[in-house]
N, CA, C and O atoms as a CHARMM CRD file, in Angstrom:
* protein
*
  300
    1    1 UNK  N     73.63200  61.11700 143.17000 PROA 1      0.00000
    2    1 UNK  CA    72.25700  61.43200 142.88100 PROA 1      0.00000
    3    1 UNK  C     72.13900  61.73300 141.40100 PROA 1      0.00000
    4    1 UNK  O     72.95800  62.44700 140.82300 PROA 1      0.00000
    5    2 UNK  N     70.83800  61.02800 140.65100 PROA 2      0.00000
    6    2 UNK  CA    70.67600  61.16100 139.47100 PROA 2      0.00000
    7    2 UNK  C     69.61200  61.95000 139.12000 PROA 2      0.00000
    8    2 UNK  O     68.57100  61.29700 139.05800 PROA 2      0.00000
    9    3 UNK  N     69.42900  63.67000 138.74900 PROA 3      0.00000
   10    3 UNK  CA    68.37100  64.06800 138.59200 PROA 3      0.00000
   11    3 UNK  C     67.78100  64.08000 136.98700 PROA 3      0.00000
   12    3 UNK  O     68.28800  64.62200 136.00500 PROA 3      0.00000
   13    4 UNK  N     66.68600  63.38600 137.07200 PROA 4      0.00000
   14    4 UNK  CA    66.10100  63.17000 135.22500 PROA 4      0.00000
   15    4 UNK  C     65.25200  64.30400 135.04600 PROA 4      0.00000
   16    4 UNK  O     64.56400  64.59100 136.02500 PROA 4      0.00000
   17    5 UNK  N     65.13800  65.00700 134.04200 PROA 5      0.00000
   18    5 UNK  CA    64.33600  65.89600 133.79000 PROA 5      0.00000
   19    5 UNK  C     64.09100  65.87000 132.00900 PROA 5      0.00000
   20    5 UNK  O     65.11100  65.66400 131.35000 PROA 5      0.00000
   21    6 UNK  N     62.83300  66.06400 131.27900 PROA 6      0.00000
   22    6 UNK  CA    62.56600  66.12800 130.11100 PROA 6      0.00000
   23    6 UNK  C     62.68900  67.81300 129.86700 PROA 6      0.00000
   24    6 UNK  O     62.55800  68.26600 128.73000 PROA 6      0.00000
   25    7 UNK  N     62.93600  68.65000 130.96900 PROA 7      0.00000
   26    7 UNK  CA    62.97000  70.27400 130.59900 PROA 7      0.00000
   27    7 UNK  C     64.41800  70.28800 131.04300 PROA 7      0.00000
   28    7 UNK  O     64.77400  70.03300 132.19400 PROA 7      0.00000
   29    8 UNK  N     65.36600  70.65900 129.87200 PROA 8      0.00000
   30    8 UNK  CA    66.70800  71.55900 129.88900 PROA 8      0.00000
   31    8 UNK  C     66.48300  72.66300 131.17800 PROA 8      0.00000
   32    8 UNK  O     67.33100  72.88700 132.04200 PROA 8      0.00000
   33    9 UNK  N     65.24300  73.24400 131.10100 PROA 9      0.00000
   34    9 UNK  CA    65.42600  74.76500 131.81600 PROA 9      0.00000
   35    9 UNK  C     65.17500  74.03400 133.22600 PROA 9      0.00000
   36    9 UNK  O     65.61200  74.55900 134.25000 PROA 9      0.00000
   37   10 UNK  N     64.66300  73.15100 133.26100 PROA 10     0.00000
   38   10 UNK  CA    64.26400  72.48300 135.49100 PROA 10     0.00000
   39   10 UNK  C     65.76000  72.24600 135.30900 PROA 10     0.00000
   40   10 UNK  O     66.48700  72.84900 136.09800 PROA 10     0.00000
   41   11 UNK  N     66.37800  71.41100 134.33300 PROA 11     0.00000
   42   11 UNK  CA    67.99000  71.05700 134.52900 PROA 11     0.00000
   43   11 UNK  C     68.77000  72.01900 134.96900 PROA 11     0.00000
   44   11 UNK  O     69.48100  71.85400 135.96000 PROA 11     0.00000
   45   12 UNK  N     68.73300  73.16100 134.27800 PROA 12     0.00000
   46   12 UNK  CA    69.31300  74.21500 134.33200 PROA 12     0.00000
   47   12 UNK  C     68.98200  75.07900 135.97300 PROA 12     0.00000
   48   12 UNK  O     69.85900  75.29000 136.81100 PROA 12     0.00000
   49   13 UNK  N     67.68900  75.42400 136.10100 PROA 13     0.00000
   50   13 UNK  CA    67.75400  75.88500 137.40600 PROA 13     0.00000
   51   13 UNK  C     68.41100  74.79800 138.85500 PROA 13     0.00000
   52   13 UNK  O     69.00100  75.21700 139.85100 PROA 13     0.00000
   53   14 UNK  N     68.06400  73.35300 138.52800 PROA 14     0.00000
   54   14 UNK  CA    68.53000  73.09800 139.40800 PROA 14     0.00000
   55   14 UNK  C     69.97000  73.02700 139.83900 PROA 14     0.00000
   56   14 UNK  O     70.31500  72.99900 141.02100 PROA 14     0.00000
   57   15 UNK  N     70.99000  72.99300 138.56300 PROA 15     0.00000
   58   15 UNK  CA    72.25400  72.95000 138.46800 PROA 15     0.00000
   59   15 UNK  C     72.74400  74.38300 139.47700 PROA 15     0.00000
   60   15 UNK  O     73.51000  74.46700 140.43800 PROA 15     0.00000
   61   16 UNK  N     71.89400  75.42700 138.73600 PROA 16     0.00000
   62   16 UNK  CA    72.39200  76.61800 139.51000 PROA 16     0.00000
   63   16 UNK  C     72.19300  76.72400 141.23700 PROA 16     0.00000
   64   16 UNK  O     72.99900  77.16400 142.05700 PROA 16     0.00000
   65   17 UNK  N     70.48800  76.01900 141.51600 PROA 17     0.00000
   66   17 UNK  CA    70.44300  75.87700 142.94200 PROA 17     0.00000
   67   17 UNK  C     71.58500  74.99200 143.71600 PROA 17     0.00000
   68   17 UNK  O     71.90500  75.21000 144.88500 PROA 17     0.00000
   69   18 UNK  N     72.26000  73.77100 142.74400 PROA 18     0.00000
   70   18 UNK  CA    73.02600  72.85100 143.27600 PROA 18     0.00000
   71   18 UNK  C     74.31400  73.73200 143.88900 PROA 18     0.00000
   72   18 UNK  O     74.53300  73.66100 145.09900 PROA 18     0.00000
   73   19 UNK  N     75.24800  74.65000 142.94000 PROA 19     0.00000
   74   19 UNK  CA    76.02700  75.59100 142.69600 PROA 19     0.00000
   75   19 UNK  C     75.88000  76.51300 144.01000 PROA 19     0.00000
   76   19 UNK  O     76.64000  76.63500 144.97100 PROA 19     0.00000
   77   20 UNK  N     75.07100  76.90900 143.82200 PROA 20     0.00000
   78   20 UNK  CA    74.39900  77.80300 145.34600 PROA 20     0.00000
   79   20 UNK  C     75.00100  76.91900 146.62200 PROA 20     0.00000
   80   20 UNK  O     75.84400  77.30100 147.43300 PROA 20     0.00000
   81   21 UNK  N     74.41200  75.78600 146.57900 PROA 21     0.00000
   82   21 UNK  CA    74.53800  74.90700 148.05000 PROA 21     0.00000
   83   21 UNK  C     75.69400  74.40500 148.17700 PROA 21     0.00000
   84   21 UNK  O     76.16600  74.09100 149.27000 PROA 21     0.00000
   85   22 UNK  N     76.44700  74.23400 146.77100 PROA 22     0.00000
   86   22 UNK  CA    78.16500  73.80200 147.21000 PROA 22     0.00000
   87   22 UNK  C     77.90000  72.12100 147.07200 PROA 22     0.00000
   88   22 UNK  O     78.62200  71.25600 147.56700 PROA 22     0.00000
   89   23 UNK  N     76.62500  71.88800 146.23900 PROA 23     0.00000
   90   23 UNK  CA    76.71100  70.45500 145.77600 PROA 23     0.00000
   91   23 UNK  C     77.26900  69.83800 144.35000 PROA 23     0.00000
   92   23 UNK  O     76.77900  70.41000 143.37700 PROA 23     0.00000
   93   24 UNK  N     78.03400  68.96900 144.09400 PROA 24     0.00000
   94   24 UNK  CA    78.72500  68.68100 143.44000 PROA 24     0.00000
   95   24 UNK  C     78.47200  67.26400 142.48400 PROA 24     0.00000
   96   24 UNK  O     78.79200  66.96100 141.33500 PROA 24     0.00000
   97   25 UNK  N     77.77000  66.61100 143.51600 PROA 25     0.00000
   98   25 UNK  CA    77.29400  65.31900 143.38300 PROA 25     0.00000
   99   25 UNK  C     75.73800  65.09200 142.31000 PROA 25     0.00000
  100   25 UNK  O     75.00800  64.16600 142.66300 PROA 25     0.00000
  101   26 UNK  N     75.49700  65.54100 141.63800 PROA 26     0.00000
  102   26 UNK  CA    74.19100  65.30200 140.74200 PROA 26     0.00000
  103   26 UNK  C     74.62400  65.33000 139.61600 PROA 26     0.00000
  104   26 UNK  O     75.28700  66.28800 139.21700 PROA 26     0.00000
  105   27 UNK  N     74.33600  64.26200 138.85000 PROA 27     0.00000
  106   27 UNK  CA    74.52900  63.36800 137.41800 PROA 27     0.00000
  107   27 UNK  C     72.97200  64.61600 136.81500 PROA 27     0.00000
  108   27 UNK  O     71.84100  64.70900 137.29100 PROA 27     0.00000
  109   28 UNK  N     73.49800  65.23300 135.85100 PROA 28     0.00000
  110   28 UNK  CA    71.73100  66.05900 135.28800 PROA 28     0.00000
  111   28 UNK  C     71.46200  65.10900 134.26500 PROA 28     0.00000
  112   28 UNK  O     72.51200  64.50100 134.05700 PROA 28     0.00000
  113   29 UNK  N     70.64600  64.73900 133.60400 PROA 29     0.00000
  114   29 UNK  CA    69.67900  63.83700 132.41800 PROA 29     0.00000
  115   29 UNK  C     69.25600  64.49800 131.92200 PROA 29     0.00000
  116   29 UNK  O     69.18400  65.23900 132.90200 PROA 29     0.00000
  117   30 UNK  N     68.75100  65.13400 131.07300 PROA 30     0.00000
  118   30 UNK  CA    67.97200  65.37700 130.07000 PROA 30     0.00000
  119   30 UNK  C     67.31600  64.74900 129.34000 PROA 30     0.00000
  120   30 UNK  O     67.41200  65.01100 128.14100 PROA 30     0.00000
  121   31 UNK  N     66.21700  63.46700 129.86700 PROA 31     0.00000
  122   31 UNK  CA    65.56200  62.71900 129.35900 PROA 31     0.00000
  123   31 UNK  C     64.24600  62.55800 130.05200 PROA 31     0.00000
  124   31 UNK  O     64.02900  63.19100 131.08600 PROA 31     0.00000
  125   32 UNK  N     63.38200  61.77100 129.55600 PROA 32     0.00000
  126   32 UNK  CA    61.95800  61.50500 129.89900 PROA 32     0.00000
  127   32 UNK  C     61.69700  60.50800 130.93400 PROA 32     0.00000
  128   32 UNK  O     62.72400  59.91600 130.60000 PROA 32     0.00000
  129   33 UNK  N     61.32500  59.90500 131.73000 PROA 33     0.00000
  130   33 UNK  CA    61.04000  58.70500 132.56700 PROA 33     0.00000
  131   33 UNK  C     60.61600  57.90300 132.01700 PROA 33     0.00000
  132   33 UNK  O     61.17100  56.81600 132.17200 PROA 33     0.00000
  133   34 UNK  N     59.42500  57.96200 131.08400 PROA 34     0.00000
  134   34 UNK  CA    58.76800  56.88200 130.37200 PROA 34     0.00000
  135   34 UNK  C     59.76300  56.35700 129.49200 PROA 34     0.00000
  136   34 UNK  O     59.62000  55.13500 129.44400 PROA 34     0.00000
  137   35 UNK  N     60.95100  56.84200 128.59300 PROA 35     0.00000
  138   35 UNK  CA    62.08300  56.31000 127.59000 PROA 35     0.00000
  139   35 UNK  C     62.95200  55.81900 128.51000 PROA 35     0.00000
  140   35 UNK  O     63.91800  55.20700 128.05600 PROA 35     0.00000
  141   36 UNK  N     62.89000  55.89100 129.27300 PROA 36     0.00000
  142   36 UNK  CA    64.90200  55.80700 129.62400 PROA 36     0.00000
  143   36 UNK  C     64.52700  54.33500 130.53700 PROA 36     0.00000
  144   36 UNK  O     63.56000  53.92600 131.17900 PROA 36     0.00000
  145   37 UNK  N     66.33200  53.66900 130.06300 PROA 37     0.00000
  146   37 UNK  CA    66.12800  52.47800 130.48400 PROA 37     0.00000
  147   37 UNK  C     67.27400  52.80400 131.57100 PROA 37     0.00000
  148   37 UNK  O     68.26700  53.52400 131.46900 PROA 37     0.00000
  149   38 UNK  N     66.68400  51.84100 132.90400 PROA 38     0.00000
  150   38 UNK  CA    67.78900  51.58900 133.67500 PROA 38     0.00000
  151   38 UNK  C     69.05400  50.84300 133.56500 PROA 38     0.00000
  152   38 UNK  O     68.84500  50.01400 132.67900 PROA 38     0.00000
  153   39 UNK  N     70.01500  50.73100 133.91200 PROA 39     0.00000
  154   39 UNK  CA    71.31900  50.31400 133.75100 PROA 39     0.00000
  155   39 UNK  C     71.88000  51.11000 131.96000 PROA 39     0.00000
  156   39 UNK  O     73.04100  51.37600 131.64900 PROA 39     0.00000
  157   40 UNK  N     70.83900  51.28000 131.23400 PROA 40     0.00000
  158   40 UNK  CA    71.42300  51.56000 129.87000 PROA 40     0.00000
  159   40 UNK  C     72.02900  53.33800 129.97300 PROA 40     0.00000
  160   40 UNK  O     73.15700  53.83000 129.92100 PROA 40     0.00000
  161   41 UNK  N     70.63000  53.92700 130.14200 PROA 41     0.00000
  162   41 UNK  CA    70.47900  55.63000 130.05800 PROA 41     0.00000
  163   41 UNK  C     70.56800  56.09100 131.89900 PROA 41     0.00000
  164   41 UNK  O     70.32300  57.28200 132.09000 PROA 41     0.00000
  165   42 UNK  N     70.87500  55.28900 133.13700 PROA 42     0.00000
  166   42 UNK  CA    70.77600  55.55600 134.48000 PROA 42     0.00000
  167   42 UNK  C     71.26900  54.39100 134.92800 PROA 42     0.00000
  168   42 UNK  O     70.91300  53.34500 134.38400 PROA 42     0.00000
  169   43 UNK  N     72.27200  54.38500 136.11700 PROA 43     0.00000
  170   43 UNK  CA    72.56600  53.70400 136.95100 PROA 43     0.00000
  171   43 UNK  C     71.44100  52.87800 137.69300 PROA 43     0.00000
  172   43 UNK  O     70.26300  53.18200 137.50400 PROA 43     0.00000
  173   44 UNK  N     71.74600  51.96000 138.43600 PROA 44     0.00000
  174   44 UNK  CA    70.84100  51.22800 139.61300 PROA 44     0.00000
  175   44 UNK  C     70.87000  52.58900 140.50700 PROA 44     0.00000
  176   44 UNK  O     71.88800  53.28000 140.54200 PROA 44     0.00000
  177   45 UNK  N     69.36600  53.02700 141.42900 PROA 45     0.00000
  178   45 UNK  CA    69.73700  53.49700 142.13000 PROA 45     0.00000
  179   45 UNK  C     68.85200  52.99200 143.51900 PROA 45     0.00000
  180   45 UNK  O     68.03700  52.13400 143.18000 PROA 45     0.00000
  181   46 UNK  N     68.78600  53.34000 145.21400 PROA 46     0.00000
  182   46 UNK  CA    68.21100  52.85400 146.26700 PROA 46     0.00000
  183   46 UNK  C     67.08500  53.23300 146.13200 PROA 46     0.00000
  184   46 UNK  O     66.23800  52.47600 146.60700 PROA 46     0.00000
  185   47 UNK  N     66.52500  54.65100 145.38400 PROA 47     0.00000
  186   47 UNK  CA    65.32800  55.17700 145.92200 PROA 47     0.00000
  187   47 UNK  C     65.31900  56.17100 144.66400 PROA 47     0.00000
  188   47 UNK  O     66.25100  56.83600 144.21300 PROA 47     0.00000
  189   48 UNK  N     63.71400  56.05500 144.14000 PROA 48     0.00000
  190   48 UNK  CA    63.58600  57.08200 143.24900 PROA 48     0.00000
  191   48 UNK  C     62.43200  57.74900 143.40800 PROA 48     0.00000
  192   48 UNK  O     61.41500  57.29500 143.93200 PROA 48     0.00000
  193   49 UNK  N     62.61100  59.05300 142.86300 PROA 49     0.00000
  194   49 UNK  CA    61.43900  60.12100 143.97200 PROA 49     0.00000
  195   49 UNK  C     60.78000  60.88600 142.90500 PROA 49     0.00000
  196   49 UNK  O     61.64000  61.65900 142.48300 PROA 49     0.00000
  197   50 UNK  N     59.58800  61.07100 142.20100 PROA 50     0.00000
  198   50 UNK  CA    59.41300  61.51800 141.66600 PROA 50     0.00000
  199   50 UNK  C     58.31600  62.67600 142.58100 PROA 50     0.00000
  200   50 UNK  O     57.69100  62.59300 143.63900 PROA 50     0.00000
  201   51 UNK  N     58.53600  64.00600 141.26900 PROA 51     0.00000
  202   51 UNK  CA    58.03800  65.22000 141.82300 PROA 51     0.00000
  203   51 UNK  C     57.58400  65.79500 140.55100 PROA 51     0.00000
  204   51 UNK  O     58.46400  66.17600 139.77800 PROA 51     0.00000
  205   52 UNK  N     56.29700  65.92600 140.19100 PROA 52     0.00000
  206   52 UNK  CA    55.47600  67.21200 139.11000 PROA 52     0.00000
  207   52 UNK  C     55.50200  65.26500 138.19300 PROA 52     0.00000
  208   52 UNK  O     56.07800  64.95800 137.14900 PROA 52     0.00000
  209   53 UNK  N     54.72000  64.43600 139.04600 PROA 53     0.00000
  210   53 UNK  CA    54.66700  63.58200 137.81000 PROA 53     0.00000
  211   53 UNK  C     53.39400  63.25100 137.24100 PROA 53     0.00000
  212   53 UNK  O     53.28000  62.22200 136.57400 PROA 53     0.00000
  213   54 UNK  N     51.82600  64.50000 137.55900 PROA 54     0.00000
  214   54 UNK  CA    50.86300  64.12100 136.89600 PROA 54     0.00000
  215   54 UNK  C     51.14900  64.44000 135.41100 PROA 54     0.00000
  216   54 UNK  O     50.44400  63.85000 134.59200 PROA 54     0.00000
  217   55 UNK  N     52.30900  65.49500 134.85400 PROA 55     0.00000
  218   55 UNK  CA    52.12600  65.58300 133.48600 PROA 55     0.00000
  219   55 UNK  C     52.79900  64.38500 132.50800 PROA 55     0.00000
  220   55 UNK  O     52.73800  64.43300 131.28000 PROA 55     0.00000
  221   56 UNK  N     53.49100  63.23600 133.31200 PROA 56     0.00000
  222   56 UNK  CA    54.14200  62.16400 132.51900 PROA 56     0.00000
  223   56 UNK  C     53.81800  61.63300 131.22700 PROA 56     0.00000
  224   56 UNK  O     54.55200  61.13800 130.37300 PROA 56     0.00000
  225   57 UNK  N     52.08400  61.90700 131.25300 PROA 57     0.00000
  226   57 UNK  CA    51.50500  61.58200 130.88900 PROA 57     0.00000
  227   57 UNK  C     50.81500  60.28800 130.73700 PROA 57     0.00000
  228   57 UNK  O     49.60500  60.41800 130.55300 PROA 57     0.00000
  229   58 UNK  N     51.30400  58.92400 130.76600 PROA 58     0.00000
  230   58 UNK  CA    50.83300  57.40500 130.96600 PROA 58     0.00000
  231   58 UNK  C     51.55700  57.29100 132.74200 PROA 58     0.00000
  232   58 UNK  O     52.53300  56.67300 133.16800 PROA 58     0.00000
  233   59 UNK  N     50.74700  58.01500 133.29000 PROA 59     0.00000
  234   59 UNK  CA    51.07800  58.48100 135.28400 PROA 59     0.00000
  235   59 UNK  C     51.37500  56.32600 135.30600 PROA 59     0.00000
  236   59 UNK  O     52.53500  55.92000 135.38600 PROA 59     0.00000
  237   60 UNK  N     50.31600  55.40400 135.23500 PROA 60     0.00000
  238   60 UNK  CA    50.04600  54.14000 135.75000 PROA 60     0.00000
  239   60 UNK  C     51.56100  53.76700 135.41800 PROA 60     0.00000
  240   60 UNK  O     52.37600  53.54000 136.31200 PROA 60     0.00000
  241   61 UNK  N     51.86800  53.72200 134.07100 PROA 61     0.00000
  242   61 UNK  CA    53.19400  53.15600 133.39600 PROA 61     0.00000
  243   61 UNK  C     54.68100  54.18800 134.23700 PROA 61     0.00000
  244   61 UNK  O     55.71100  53.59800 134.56300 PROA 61     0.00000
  245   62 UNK  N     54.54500  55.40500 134.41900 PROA 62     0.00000
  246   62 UNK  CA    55.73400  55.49600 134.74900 PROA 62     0.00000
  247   62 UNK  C     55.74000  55.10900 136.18000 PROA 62     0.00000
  248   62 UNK  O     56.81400  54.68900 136.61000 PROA 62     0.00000
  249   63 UNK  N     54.45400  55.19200 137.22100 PROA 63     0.00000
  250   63 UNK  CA    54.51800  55.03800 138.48500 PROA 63     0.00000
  251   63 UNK  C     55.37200  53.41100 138.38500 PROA 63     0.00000
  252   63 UNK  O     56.47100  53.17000 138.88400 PROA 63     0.00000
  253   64 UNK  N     54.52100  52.46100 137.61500 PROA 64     0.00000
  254   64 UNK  CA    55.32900  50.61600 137.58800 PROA 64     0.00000
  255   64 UNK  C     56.45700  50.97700 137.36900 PROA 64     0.00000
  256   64 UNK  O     57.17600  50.35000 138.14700 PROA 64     0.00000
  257   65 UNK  N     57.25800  51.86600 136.53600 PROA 65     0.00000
  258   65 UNK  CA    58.13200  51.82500 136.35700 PROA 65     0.00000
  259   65 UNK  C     59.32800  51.70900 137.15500 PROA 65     0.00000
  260   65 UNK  O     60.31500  50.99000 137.00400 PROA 65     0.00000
  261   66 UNK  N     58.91400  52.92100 138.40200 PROA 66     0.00000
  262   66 UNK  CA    59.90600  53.51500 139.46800 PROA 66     0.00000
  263   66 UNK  C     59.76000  52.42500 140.31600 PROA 66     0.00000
  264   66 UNK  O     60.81600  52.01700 140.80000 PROA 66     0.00000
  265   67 UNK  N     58.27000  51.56600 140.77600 PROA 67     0.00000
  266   67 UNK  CA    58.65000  50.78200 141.79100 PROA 67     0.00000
  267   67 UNK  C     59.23400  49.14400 140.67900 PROA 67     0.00000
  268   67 UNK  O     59.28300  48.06400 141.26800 PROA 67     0.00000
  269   68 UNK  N     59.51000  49.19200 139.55300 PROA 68     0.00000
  270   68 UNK  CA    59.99000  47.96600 139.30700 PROA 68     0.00000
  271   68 UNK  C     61.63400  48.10300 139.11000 PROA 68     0.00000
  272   68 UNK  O     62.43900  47.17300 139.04900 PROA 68     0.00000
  273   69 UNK  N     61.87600  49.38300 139.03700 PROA 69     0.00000
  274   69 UNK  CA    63.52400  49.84600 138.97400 PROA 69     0.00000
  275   69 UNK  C     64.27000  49.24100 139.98400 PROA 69     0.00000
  276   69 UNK  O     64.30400  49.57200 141.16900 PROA 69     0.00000
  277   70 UNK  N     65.05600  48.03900 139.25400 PROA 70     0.00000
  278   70 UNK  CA    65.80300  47.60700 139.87400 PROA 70     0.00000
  279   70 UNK  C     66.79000  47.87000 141.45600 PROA 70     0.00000
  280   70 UNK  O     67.65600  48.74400 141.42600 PROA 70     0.00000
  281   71 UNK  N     66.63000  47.27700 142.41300 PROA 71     0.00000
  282   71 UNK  CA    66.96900  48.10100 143.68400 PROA 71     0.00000
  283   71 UNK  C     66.45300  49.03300 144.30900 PROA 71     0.00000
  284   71 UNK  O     66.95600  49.27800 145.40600 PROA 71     0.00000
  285   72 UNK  N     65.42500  49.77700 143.90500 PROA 72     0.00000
  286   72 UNK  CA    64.87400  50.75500 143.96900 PROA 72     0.00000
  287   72 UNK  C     63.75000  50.78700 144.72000 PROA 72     0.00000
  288   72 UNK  O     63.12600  49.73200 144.60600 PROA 72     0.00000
  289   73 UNK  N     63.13800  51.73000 145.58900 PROA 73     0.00000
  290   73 UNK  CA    62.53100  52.10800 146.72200 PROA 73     0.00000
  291   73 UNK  C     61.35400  52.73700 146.05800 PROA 73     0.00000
  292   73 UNK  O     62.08900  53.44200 145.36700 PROA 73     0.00000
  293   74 UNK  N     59.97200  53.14800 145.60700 PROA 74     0.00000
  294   74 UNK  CA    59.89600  54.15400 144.70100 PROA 74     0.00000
  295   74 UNK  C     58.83800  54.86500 146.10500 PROA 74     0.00000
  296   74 UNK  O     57.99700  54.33500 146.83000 PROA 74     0.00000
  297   75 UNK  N     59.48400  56.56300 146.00800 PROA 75     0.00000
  298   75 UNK  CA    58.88900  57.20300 146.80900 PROA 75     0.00000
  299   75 UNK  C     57.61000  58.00400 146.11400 PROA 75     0.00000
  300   75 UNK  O     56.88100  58.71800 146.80200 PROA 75     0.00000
């Protein structure tokens, strides 16, 4: 699992919630959705889920984005 986040501190809490649950498995990002290229800055992945994405700001462009991501499911 690849979690992207443009806030260090969502990175940060979630690392600690991960820690809590005894999960091991999450790649953290520290990057934006609208910049980051797939295969370059993120793996292919099955399904990508976005959550808190009215502040993206260009919402139309990152929504194409997730459902044109290669392999990808966009939830």
């Amino acid at each position: 699992m690849t979690a992207l986040d443009y806030s260090p501190v969502m990175l940060e809490t979630l690392k600690g919630n991960a820690a809590v649950e005894g999960l091991n498995n999450i790649v953290l990002l520290n990057k934006d959705w609208i910049q980051t290229r797939i295969e370059k800055d993120v793996d292919i992945h099955d399904v990508v889920l976005a959550s808190r994405s009215l502040p993206m700001g260009n919402l139309r462009k990152a929504l194409t984005m997730m459902n044109e991501a290669p392999g990808a499911c966009a939830i």
